[in-house]
DOTORTI-719802 format. One record per residue (C-alpha): residue in three letters; y, z negated, x. Coordinates in steps of 0.02 Angstrom, whole numbers, padded with zeros to 5 digits, always signed. Layout:
REM DOTORTI-719802
ALAYZX ...
//
This chain:
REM DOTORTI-719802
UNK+01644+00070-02962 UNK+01540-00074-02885 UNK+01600-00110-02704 UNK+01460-00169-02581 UNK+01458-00211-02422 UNK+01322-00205-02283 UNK+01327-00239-02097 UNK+01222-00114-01972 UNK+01163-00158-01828 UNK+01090-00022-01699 UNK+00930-00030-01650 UNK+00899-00032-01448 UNK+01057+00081-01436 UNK+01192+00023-01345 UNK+01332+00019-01494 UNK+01449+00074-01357 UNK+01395+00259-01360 UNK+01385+00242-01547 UNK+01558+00207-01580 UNK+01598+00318-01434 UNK+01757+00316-01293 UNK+01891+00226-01356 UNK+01796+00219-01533 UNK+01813+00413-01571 UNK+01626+00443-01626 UNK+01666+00307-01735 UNK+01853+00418-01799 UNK+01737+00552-01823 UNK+01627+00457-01956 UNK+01773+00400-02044 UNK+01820+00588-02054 UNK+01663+00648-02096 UNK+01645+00507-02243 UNK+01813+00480-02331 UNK+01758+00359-02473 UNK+01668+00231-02344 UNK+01746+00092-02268 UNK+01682+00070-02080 UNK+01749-00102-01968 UNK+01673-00101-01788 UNK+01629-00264-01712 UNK+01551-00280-01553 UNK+01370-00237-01590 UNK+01384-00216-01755 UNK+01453-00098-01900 UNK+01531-00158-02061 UNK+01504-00025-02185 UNK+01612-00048-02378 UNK+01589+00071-02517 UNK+01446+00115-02648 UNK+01287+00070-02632 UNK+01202+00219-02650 UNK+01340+00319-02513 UNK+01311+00172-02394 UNK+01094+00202-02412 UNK+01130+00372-02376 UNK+01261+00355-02205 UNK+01131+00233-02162 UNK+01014+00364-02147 UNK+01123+00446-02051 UNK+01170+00297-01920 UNK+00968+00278-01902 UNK+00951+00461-01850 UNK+01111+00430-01721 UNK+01042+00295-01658 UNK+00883+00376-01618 UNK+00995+00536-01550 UNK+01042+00408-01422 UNK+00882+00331-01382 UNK+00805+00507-01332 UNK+00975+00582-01231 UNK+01075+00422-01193 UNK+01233+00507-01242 UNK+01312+00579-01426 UNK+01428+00712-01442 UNK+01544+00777-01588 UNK+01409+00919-01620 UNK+01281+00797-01624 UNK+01380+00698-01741 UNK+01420+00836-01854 UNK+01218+00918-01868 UNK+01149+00765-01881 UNK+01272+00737-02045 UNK+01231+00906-02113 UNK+01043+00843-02112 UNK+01009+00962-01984 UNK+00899+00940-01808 UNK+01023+00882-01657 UNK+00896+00910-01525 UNK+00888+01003-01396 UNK+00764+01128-01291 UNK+00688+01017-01163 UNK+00654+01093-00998 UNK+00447+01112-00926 UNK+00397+00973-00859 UNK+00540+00857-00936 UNK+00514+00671-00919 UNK+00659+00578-00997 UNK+00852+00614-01022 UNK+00944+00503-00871 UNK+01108+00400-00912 UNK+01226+00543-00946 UNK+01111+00647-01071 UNK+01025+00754-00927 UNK+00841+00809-00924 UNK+00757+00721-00796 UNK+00609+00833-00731 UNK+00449+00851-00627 UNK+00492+00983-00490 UNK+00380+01058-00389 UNK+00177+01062-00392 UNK+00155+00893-00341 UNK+00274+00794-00458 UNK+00213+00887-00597 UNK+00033+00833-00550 UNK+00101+00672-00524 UNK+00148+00678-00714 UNK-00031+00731-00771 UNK-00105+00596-00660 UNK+00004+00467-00726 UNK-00058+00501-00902 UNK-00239+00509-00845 UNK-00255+00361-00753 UNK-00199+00170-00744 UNK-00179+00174-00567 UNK-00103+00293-00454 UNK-00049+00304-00267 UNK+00090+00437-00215 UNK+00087+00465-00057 UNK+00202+00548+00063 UNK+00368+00580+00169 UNK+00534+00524+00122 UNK+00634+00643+00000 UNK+00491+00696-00089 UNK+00537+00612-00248 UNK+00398+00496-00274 UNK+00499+00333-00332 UNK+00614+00403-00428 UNK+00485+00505-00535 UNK+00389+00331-00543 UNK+00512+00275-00606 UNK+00576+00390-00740 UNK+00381+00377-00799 UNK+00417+00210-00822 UNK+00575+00211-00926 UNK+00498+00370-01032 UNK+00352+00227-01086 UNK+00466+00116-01117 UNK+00583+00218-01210 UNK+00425+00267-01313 UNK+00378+00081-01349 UNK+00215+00129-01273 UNK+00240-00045-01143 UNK+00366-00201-01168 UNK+00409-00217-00967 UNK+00426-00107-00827 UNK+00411-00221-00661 UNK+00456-00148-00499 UNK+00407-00220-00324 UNK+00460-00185-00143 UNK+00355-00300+00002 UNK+00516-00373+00086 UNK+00497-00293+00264 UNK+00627-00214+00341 UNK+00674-00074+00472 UNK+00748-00166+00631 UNK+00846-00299+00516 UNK+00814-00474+00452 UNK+00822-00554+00304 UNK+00861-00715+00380 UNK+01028-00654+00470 UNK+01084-00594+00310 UNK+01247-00673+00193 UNK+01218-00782+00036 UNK+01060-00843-00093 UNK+00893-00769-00098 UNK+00966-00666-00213 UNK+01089-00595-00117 UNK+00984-00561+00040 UNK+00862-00463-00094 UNK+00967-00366-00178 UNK+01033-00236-00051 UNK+00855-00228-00006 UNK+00788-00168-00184 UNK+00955-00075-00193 UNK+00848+00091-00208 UNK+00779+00036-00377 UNK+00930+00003-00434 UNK+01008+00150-00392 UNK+00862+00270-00484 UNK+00858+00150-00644 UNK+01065+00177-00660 UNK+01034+00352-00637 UNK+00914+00336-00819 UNK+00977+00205-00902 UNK+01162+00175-00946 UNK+01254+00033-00881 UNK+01258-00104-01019 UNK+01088-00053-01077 UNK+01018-00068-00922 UNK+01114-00246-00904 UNK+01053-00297-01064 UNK+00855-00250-00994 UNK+00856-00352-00843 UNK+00938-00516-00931 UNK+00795-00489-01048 UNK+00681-00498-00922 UNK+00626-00309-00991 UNK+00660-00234-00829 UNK+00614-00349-00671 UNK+00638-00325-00489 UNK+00558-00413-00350 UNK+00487-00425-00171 UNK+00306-00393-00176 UNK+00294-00613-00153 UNK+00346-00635-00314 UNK+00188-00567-00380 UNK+00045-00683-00319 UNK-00034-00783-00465 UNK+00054-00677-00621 UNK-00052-00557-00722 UNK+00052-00405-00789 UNK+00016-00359-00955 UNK+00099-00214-01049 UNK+00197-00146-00929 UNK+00222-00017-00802 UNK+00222-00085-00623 UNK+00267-00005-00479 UNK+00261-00050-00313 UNK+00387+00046-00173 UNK+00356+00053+00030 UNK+00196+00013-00009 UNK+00153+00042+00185 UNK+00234-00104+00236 UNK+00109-00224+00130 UNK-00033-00328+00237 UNK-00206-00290+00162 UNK-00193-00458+00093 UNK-00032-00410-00014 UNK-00088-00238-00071 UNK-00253-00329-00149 UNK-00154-00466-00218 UNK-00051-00340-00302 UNK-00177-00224-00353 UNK-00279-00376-00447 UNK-00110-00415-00545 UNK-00139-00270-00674 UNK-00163-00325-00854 UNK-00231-00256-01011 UNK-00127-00094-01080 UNK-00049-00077-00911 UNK-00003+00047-00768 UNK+00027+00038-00602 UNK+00103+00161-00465 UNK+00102+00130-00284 UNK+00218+00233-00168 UNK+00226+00239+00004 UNK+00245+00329+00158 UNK+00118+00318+00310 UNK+00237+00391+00450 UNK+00350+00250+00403 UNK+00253+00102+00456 UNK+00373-00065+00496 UNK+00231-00183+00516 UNK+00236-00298+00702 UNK+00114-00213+00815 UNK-00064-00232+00763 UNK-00054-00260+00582 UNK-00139-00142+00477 UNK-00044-00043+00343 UNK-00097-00110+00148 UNK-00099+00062+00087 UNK-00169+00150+00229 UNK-00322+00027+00213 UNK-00330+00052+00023 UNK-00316+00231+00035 UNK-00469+00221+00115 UNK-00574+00070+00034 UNK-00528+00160-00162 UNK-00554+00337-00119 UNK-00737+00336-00206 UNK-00667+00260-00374 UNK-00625+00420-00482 UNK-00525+00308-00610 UNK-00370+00304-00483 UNK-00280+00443-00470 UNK-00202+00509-00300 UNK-00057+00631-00264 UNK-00026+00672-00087 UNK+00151+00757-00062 UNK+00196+00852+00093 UNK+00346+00901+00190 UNK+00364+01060+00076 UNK+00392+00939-00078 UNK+00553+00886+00002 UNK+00706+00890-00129 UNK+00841+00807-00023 UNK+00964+00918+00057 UNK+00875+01055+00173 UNK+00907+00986+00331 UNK+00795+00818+00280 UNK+00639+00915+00277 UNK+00686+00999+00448 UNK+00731+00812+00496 UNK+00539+00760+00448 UNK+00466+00892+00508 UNK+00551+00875+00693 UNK+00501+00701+00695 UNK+00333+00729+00641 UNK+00314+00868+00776 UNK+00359+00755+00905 UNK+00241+00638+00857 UNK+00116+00748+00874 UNK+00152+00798+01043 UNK+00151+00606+01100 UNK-00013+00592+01018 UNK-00077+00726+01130 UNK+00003+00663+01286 UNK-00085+00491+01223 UNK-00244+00568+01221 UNK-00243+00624+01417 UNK-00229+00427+01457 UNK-00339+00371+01323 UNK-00547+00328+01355 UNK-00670+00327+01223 UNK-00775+00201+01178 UNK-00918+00299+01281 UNK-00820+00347+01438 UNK-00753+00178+01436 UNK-00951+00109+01424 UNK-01005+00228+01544 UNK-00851+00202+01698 UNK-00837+00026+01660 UNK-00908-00041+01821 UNK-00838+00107+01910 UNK-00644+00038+01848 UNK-00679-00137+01899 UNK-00736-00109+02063 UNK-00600+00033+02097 UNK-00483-00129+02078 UNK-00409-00134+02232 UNK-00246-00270+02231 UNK-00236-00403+02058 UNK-00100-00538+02032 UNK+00007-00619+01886 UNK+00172-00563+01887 UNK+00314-00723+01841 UNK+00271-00676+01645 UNK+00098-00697+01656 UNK+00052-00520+01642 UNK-00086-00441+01743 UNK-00032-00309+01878 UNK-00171-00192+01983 UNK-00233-00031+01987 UNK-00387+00057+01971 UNK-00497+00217+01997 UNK-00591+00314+01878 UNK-00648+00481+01932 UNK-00583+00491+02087 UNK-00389+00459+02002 UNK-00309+00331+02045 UNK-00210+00208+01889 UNK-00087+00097+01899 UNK-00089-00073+01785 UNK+00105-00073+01740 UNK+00048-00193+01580 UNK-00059-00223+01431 UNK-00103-00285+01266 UNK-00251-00372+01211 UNK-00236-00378+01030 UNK-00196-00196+01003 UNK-00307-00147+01143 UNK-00182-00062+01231 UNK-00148-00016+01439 UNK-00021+00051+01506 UNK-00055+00150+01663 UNK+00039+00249+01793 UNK-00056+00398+01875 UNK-00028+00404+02045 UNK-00124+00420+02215 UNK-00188+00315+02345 UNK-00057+00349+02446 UNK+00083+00308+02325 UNK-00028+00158+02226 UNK+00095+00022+02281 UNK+00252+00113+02218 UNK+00318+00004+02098 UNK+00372+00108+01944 UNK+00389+00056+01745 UNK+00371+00216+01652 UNK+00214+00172+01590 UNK+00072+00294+01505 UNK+00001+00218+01381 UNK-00215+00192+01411 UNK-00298+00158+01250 UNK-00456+00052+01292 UNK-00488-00057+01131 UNK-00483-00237+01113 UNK-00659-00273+01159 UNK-00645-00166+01316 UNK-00501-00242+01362 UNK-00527-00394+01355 UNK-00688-00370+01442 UNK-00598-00307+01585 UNK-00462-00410+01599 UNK-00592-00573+01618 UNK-00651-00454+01757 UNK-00505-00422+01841 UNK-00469-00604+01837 UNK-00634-00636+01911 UNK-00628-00514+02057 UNK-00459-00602+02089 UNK-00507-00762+02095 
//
């Protein structure tokens, strides 16, 4: 008998499920094939015996190997059907989009992610929009790892515009790096959560998987690859055009974002608000527009949203009593200047006054004139002097504003 020896290396499996916990898938093969010799190295399988016994357990290693690729986990019965020649797999779920790190089916749920699914097949480009909680990155994401998983792309990039809520990046411990990475945290945690550990480790020393703020991007053209781009509201128009030009040949992208959740300064227009609007007439891009039903955090998140969003509402009524339209403002424009009755600089620099418009008095407690914005104090002639800061806020446009400011500074003088 003619002793041969071959060494077997898996392919894009991480030999660590392979050989299994404390090496007893690997036990189980020695079991299961008495007259083979089997030495585990790191990443690699020495196999000792006949030829033609070793052609056919290599057979069976290819078939384990792609066992893991599919479910990212092998179990005894695995390991025992797929030795008896027989299918391993599984019933996969409606809607199923890839197996996560511990071998279960990650799914579309609910109306919206599963047309989210469709779209994504349909089209290269694709904007989910909609309230935290709905699910939106992290099915973005398991898109991307099914196409990689099915060799379909080489790279999956993913991209967060580095604005944050009420905290700066500045004030923050440590390298670049370090400030960055609690940031893109999020990604992190959804790609563990598909990906095992040292696989996933192996990916982004590769450069296979890459993470970065949205500034990365400028001046790279993505080919092959599924990019995706999270909190996609806080991107300048500028940004979200820069990144939308980066898209290569046999690539996809996915822009997320919620428009509720806007952490721009004051006056800066949302990126994905404005392309919402300037790509709604291309049919090539796909658009999925979840709402607070699609919510599949715990229940009290969607009561959360929708508590927030009612009182946002409300102030956007109460806004609307104090607010003048471009006509009404046109048309009681000479009427508001001349109702001016008292205008000086406070020690800031702000303008202080008051005014009339039909027959009401307003009080000037301060305003902006880049976002176009007054804010006013109803009150009476009697009480127009009263000094008080609870402001409502007058919406009068930039133009208008200006234009009456230059008055009011006129009339003063």
């Amino acid at each position: 008998m003619l002793i041969t020896e071959r060494l077997y290396v898996p392919d894009d499996v991480d030999a660590g499920v392979l050989f299994g916990v404390n090496r007893e898938n690997l036990i189980l093969l020695r079991t299961l094939y008495p007259k083979l010799r089997l030495v585990a190295g790191d990443n690699v399988l020495k196999i000792l015996g006949e030829a033609s016994l070793i052609d056919d357990f290599v057979k069976v290693l290819d078939h384990l190997s792609a066992h893991i690729r599919r479910y990212n986990s092998l179990n005894e019965d695995a390991i025992r059907r797929i030795a008896r020649g027989e299918d391993a797999s599984t019933p996969e779920p409606q809607y199923h989009i890839v197996y996560g790190a511990r071998g279960k089916s990650i799914a579309a749920r609910g109306a919206n992610q599963q047309r989210m699914l469709r779209t994504f097949e349909e089209k290269d480009l694709l904007f989910a929009v909609g309230p935290a909680g709905t699910g939106k990155t992290f099915v973005a994401i398991a898109l991307a790892v099914k196409a990689l998983k099915e060799r379909k792309i080489r790279r999956i990039i993913l991209s967060r515009p580095a604005v944050e809520a009420g905290e700066k990046l500045g004030f923050l411990p440590g390298e670049m790096k370090d400030k960055l990475d609690p940031y893109l945290q999020p990604l992190y945690d959804a790609l563990e959560e598909m990906i095992p550990p040292p696989r996933l480790k192996e990916y982004m020393e590769q450069g296979t998987i890459q993470i970065a703020p949205l500034a990365y991007m400028r001046g790279r053209t993505l080919n092959d690859a599924v990019v995706i781009l999270d909190e996609a509201q806080n991107t300048t128009t500028h940004q979200m055009k820069m990144f939308l030009t980066r898209m290569g040949y046999y690539s996809k992208m996915i822009v997320t974002g919620d428009v509720t959740q806007i952490d721009l300064p004051r006056g800066v227009k949302s990126g994905l608000k404005h392309a919402l609007e300037v790509l709604s007439g291309i049919p090539a891009i796909g658009r999925i527009t979840f709402e607070n039903g699609d919510i599949v955090r715990h229940p009290l998140v969607q009561q959360i949203v929708e508590a927030y969003d009612a009182k946002a509402r409300d102030e956007q009524e109460e806004e609307k009593k104090y607010s003048l339209t471009k006509d009404e403002y046109e048309k009681n424009v000479d009427t508001i200047t001349k109702g001016i009755k008292t205008l000086s600089k406070k020690d800031n620099g702000d303008l202080k006054g008051y005014f009339t418009s039909n027959n009401k008095f307003y009080k000037v407690i301060t305003y902006d004139r880049e976002t176009g914005q007054m804010y006013v104090e109803e009150t009476d002639d009697k009480n127009k002097d009263k000094d008080n800061s609870n402001g409502k806020p007058l919406t009068l446009g930039k133009d208008w504003i200006n234009t009456l400011v230059v008055r009011l500074e006129a009339q003063n003088n």
